[in-house]
N, C-alpha and C positions, 0 to 999 in steps of 0.2 A: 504494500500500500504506500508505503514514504516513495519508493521507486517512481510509483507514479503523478507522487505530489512534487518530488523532485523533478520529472520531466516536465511536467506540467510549468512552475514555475521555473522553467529552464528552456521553456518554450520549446519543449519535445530535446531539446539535446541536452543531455543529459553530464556533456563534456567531461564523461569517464564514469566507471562505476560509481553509482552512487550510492553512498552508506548503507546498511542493513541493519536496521536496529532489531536488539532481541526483542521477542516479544513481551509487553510487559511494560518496555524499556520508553523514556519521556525524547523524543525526535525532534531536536530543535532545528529548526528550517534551515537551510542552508545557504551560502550566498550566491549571492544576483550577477549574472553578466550583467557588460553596462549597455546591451542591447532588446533590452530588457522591452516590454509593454509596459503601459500605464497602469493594465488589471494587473497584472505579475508584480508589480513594483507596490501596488497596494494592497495586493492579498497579502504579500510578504511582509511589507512591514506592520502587517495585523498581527498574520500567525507568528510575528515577533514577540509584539508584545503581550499576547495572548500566553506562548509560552510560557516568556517573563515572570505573568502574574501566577501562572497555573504553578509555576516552579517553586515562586516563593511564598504560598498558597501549602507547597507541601514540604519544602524545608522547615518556616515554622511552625509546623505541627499544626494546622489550622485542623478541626474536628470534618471528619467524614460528611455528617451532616451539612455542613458549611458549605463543602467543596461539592457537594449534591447542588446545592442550591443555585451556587455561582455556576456549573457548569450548564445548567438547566438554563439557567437566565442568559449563558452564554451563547447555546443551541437557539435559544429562541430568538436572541437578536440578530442572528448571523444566518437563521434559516435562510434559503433562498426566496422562498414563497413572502416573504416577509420585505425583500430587498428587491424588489423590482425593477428600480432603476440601476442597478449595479447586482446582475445575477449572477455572473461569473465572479465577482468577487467575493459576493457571498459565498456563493457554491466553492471556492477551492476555500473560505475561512471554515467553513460548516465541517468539509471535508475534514480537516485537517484539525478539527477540536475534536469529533469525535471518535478519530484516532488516539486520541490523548485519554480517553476514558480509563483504558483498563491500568493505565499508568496511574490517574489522577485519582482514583478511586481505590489506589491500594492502599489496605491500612498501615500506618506508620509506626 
């Protein structure tokens, strides 16, 4: 799945294997050609900070419950159906949080 959010945000090249996280494991985006798109360059710097918070959400011990709620509210704003004027961007952020689930939902 990263392989393809990689390509995706690499505009299909990939420019070398691209990472393979275990599963499980939290997939922080990777970086940008500078020939980049405008959706590519703002889905990225979404599922950037998106990471970011998810990351330090589970460093400090933030309670299961919490990070339920946050990731819910995160699904919801980023759904595509919800983002109609920017669906591609939605659709690779939506993508690319609910990859994050089984990471952000392990207990600590």
């Amino acid at each position: 799945q990263y392989q393809e959010y990689y390509a995706r945000m690499h505009g299909g090249r990939a420019g070398g294997p691209a990472p393979v996280a275990e599963p499980g494991a939290a997939t922080k985006p990777g970086a940008l050609e500078s020939n980049t798109t405008w959706e590519q360059q703002s889905s990225h710097k979404m599922c950037t900070e998106i990471w970011s918070q998810m990351s330090k959400m589970v460093k400090d011990k933030i309670p299961l419950e919490d990070r339920k709620k946050s990731f819910k509210q995160l699904s919801l704003k980023w759904h595509p159906d919800k983002n109609v004027d920017n669906q591609e961007v939605a659709k690779s952020v939506f993508q690319f949080i609910q990859q994050q689930k089984e990471w952000f939902f392990a207990e600590i």
